[in-house]
Steps between C-alpha positions, in 0.01 A plus 500: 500500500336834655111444379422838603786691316422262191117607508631875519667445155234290383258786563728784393567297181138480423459850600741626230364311248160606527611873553735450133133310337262775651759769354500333148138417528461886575734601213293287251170655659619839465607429102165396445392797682673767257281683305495445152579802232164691405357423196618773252069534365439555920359796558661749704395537886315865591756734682328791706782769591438794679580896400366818625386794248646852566163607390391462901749764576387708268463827734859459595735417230645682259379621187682595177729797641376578786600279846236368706536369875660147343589391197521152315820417649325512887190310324793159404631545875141471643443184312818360608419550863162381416651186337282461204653426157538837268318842469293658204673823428221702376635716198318859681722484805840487293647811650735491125499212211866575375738248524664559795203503727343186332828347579531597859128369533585149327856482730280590830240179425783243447625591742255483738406148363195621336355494132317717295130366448402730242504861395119688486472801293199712405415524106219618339429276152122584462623825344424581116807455257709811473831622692313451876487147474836460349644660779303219700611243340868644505466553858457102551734434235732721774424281774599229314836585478552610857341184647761289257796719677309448856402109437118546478354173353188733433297811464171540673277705194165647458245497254455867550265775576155571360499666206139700456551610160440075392303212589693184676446319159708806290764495812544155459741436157722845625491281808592195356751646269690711744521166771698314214706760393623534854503109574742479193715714597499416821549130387791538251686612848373209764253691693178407546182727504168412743201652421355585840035467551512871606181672350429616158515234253651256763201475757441140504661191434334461174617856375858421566537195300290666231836713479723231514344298284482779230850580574668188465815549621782252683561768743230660591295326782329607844586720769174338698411739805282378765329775618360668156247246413155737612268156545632086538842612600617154524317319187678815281862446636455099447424576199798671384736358711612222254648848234677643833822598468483825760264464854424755689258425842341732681349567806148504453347303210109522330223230603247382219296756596755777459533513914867621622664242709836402676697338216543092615861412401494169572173486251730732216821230549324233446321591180850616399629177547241315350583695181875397563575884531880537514557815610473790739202639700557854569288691783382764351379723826256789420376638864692780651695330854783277256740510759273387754265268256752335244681307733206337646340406139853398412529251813142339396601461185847360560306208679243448212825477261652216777119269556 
């Protein structure tokens, strides 16, 4: 009998069987390993996505009729290169709203693996009743329908301009009344509007959700913009962040004592998350170098988005 070659198998024998155990042992390690389903009451998990506003190219895109140096359709190829997640097509630099442009718009995103964040446009519902602020409120009611053919989940609105002729308190109800109108409209076709802190009537925190809370509406919520608070920029936008539906972050952002200072992204993303934001954060550039300065912004706050 060969003791050697006999050892060999021996060896090899016991070899195999410990590979086969360790394998099974793994298999029933890795079982116990699988995650179990999520609790259907768990809440979601904060998503930060990033778009870019066309509003930063605003002294070269197009207006209504007239062509500027690019146009919306440059502005989705840009953010592809860029790789960030979607753009805000600002409703003033739609060269034309008809179908076939809105189309061509909406076929030029897809394709370039992009989404729409949201749709700004500029209203004015601090007006008195009569035919001008109709025609405001039909101009959002507009939007509306073109960001339902374009797949906008949302409209950026204002409060509106001063109006001299009546106190904040006798603005307020036309206010009021001319948000819901709007947000039911807008609602009865799955769009959603966010009311964005941009000056009169909306200048802090507590003004906005004096709105919405007079309002009352399922689909009206927050477009919450980062630079606009004037003192506590970061207290204000925690504050609000919870009603966000819209985000828009900008370069610069307000200190408590109303100093002007480089925004800190990684500071805006986290209260964001801590509100469990789900959602976009659009850079909303407002100096005059985009080309040069977007990029860069875009880059820092790509890596706040990925801490």
């Amino acid at each position: 009998m060969d003791l050697g070659r006999s050892t060999r198998r021996t060896v090899l024998a016991a070899g195999v069987s410990t590979v086969a155990a360790g394998l099974l042992t793994g298999k029933r390690v890795l079982a116990q390993a699988e995650p179990s389903a999520p609790a259907k009451d768990e809440p979601l998990p904060p998503v930060v996505k990033v778009s870019v506003s066309g509003y930063g190219f605003r002294d070269f895109l197009d207006q209504p009729g007239k062509p500027g140096k690019m146009s919306l359709l440059d502005l989705a190829d840009m953010a592809a290169r860029w790789k960030i997640d979607a753009i805000e097509p600002t409703s003033y630099y739609f060269l034309k709203d008809d179908d076939e442009w809105v189309i061509a718009l909406k076929r030029k995103v897809f394709l370039n693996g992009l989404e729409i964040s949201g749709t700004p446009v500029g209203n004015n519902f601090c007006l008195p009743p009569g035919p001008e602020l109709t025609a405001q409120i039909n101009l959002v009611k507009k939007w509306v329908d073109i960001c339902v053919k374009l797949g906008s989940p949302g409209i950026r609105v204002f409060a509106g301009q001063p109006d001299k002729s009546r106190s904040r308190e006798q603005v307020f109800p036309t206010l009021v009344s001319a948000m819901k109108e709007a947000a039911d409209y807008a609602g009865s076709r799955g769009i959603f509007l966010g009311i964005e802190n941009h000056g009169f009537m909306t200048e802090t925190a507590d003004d906005v959700l004096r709105v919405l809370d007079a309002v009352k509406h399922d689909w009206l919520r927050i477009n919450l913009d980062s630079g606009n608070f004037r003192k506590d920029g970061y207290a204000q936008f925690a504050k609000l962040a919870p009603l966000a539906v819209l985000c828009q972050l900008k370069r610069d952002v307000h200190t408590t004592e109303g100093q002007t200072e480089p925004s800190d992204f990684e500071r805006l993303v986290h209260i964001l998350r801590e509100a469990n934001y789900r959602g976009y954060a659009a850079l909303e550039y407002e100096g005059k170098e985009p080309h040069k300065e977007i990029p860069v912004l875009l880059k820092k706050l790509q890596a706040a988005v990925r801490a």
